[in-house]
C-alpha positions in Angstrom: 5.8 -2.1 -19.1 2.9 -1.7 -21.5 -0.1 0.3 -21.7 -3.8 -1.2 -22.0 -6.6 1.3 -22.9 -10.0 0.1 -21.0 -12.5 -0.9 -23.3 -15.4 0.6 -21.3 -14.0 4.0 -20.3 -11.6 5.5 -22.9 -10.1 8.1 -20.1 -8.8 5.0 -18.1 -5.3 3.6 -19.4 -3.9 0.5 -17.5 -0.4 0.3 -17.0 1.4 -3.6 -17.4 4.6 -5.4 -16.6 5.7 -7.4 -19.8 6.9 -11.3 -19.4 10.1 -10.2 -19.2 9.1 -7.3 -16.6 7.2 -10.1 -14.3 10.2 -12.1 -14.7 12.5 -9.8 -13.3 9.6 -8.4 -10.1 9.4 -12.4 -9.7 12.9 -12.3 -9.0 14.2 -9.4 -7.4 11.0 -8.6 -5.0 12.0 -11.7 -2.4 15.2 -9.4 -1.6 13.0 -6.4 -1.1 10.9 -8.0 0.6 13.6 -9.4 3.3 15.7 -6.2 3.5 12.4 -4.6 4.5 11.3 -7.3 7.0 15.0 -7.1 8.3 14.4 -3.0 8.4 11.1 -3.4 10.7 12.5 -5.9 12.8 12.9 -3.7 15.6 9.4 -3.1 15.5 7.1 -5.2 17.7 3.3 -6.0 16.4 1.8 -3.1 18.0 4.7 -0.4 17.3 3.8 -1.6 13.6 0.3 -1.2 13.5 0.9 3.0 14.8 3.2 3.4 12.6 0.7 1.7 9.6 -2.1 3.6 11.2 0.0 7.0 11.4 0.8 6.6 7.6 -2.6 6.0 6.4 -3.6 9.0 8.6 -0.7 11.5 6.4 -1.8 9.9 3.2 -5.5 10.6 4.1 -4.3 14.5 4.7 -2.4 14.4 1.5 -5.4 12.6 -0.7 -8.5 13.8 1.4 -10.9 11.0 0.7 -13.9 10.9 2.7 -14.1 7.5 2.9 -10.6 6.5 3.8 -10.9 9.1 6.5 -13.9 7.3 8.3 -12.3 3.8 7.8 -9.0 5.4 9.3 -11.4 7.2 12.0 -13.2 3.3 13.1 -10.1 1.7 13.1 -8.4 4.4 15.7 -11.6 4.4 17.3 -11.5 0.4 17.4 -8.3 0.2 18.9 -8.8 2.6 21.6 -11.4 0.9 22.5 -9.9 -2.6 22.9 
C-alpha cells in the first residue's frame, strides 16, 4: 500500500494497493469470495436481505448519519410494504 495526498483538499490522504498488492487481492479474493458464498449458503434470498438490512441498521446506530438512516428507513418501509 501507498499513500496519495488529494490535490484539491490537503486534509484528504488516499490510501492504494501497489502492482504487487493488486496482484496478490487479484489472487487470493476468489477464495474469499467462495468460503463466504459457501458460509451464506444456508441463507435463502430473503433471510439475506434481513440480515443485510439488520447490519446496515447497527452500523447506522454506530455512525449516525442522517442520510443513511432515511435510506435504511424507505427501504424497511418498502419492504413492508410489498
Amino acid at each position: 500500500m501507498y499513500r496519495h495526498a488529494c490535490p484539491k483538499d490537503r486534509r484528504v490522504t488516499y490510501d492504494l494497493l501497489t502492482y504487487e498488492g493488486n496482484t496478490l487481492m487479484e489472487e487470493i479474493f476468489p477464495k474469499h469470495e467462495q468460503k463466504i458464498d459457501e458460509i451464506f449458503k444456508v441463507l435463502d434470498q430473503q433471510e439475506m436481505e434481513t440480515m443485510i438490512l439488520s447490519l446496515k441498521k447497527v452500523g447506522l446506530q454506530l455512525n449516525n448519519k442522517k442520510f443513511l438512516r432515511k435510506y435504511l428507513e424507505f427501504e424497511i418501509n418498502r419492504r413492508n410494504i410489498e
